[in-house]
N, C-alpha and C positions, 0 to 999 in steps of 0.2 A: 815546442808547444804551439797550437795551434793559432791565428791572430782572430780575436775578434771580430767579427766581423762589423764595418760602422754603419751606423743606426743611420736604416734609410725611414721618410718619413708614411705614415699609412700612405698603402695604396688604395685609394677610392675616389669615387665621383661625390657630387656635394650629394648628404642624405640630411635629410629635416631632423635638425636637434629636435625631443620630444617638446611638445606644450608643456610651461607650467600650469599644475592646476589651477592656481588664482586665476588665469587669463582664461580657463575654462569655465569658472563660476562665475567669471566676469562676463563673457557669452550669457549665460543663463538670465544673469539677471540686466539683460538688455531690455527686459520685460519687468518691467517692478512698479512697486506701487508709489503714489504722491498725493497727498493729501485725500486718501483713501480711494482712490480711482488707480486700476492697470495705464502705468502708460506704456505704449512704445516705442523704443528707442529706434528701430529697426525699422524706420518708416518710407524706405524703398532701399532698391537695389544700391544705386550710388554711394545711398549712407550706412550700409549696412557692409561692401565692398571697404570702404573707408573706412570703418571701422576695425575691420579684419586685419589692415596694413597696418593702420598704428597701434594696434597690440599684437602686431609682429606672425598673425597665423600663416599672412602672404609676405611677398613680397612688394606688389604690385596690386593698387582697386581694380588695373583693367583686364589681371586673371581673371577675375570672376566676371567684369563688367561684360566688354568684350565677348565672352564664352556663351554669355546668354543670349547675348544682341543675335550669333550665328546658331543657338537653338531655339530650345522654346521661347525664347521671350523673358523678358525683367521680372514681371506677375510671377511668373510661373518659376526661374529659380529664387525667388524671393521666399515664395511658399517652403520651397523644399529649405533654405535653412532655419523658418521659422517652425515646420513642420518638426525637424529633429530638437529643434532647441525645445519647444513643446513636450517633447516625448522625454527628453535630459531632464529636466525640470519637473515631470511625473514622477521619475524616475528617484532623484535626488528630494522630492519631498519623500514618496514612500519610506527610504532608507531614512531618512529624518525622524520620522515618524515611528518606524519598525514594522512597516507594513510591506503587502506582497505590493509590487506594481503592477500598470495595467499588463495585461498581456502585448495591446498594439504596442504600446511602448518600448516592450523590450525589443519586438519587433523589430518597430523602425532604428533604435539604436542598435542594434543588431546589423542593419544592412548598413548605417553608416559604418559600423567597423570593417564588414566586408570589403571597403573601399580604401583600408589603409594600405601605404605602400609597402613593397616587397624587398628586402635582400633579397641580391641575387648575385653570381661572379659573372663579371663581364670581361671576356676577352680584351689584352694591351698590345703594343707595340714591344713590349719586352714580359711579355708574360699573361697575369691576369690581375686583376681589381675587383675589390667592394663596388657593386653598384644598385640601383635601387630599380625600380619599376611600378605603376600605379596601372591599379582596374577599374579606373573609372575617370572622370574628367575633373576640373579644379576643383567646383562646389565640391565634390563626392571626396577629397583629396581633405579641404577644410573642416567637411563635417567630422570625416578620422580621425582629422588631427583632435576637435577638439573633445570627440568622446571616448577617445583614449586613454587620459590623464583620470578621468572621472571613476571608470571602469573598473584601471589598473586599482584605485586606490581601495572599491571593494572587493576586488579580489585580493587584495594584501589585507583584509581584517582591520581597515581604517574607518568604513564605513559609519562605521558608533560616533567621530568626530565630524558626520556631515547635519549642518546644521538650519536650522529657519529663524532667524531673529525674533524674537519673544516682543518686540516692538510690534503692535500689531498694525500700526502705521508705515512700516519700515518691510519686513517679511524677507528681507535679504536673505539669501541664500551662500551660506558661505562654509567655510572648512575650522574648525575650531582646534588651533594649533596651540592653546595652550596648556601650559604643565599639567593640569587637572584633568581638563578635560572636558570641565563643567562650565563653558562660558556661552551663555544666553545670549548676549547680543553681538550683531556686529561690530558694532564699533562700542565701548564703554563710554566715550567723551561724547556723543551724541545718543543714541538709542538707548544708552543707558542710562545718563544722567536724566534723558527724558523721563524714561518711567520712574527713575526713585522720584520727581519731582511730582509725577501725577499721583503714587503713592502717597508721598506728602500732601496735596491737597484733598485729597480721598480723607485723609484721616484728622484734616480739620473738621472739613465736613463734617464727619461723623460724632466728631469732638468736637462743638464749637469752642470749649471753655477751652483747649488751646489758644485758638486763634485770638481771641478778647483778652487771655491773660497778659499780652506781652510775650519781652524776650524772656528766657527759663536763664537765673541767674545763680549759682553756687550759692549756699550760705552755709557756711560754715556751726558747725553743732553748739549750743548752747554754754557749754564748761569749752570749748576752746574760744569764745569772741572776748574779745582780750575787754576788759573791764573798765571806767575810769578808777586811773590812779595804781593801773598795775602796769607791771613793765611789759613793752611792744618786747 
C-alpha cells in the first residue's frame, strides 16, 4: 500500500484575509451625523491613515501616509478615499432604500474594485506557490479591500438586510443581522430606547390627561376586591 504522503503546510506568500463587513460599514460611517450636523471623522490624511491601521485594513498609517507624501500630495489622496467612501455610502443608502444608484457611484466603486489584488502562481526554490499581486498603489489597495465585503454581500442576495437607522438623529448605516430581519435601529440600547421615549412624550403631548393623571395603577374588578369581614 501506498504511504501517505505527510501533510506539508500551504504553499503561499502572505495574501490579505478578506475585510469584515462591519469594518467596512464602519468606513462608511466615518461620516455621520451629531446633534443633527454631518461630522467628519476623516479630517486629514494622518487620522484617516490611523484609522485604517487600527481597524486592521493596513498594516502600517505610513503605507498610505508616506505613498502620498511621494505623489500627489495629503489633499489629494484624502479626496480619493473620501471620494469612494461617498460613492459606498450612495450606494448602500440606495440598496437601503430599494432604489437605483447614482450611475457616478457605481462608477467610482467600480474602479476601486478594479484595484483588488490578484492570485497568481509564483515560481519557488522547490516548485511553485499561491502568490498575489496588486494594479494599483496602497490607497487603490485599501479602497478594494473595503468595497469588496459591501459588494460581495449584494451579490449574494443579502442586500434586503442593508440598513439606515430609523433614529433620524443617528442615520447609521449598518448590516441588520438579526433573526427577522426587521430591525430599525442600530443599536436598540440607544437609538432605540431614544425613539420609544420620544414616542412616549409625543403621546403625552397629545394626551395631556395621561401626563396629570399620575402613575396607571392595576385595580382589581369590583366582585374580586375582597370585602370587610370576608376572608383575604
Amino acid at each position: 500500500m501506498q504511504a501517505t504522503p505527510a501533510h506539508r503546510p500551504p504553499k503561499t506568500d502572505h495574501v490579505h484575509t478578506p475585510l469584515p463587513l462591519e469594518t467596512a460599514f464602519d468606513f462608511l460611517n466615518t461620516l455621520e451625523l451629531e446633534d443633527g450636523a454631518l461630522v467628519e471623522r476623516l479630517t486629514s490624511l494622518d487620522v484617516a491613515a490611523a484609522w485604517l491601521a487600527e481597524h486592521g485594513v493596513i498594516h502600517d498609517p505610513r503605507q498610505v501616509t508616506v505613498l502620498a507624501r511621494r505623489q500627489s500630495g495629503t489633499d489629494a489622496a484624502l479626496q480619493r478615499l473620501v471620494r469612494t467612501r461617498t460613492a459606498l455610502r450612495d450606494v448602500a443608502h440606495a440598496v437601503a432604500h430599494e432604489e437605483r444608484p447614482l450611475a457616478s457611484a457605481i462608477e467610482e466603486v467600480n474602479r476601486a474594485l478594479a484595484a483588488r489584488e490578484r492570485i497568481e502562481l509564483v515560481a519557488s526554490s522547490d516548485g511553485v506557490l499561491m502568490g498575489h499581486s496588486h494594479s494599483g498603489d496602497a490607497i487603490d489597495d485599501v479602497l478594494a479591500r473595503i468595497a469588496e465585503p459591501i459588494v460581495r454581500e449584494i451579490g449574494n442576495g443579502h442586500d434586503r438586510r442593508f440598513r439606515i437607522c430609523a433614529n433620524d438623529t443617528c442615520r447609521w448605516i449598518f448590516y441588520d443581522e438579526s433573526r427577522s430581519g426587521q430591525r430599525r435601529w442600530c443599536d436598540m440600547a440607544t437609538c432605540g430606547n431614544r425613539a420609544k421615549a420620544r414616542r412616549h412624550r409625543a403621546r403625552q403631548k397629545e394626551e395631556p390627561g395621561l401626563a396629570e393623571s399620575g402613575p396607571i395603577r392595576f385595580v382589581a374588578p369590583a366582585d374580586r376586591v375582597d370585602q370587610p369581614g370576608t376572608a383575604s
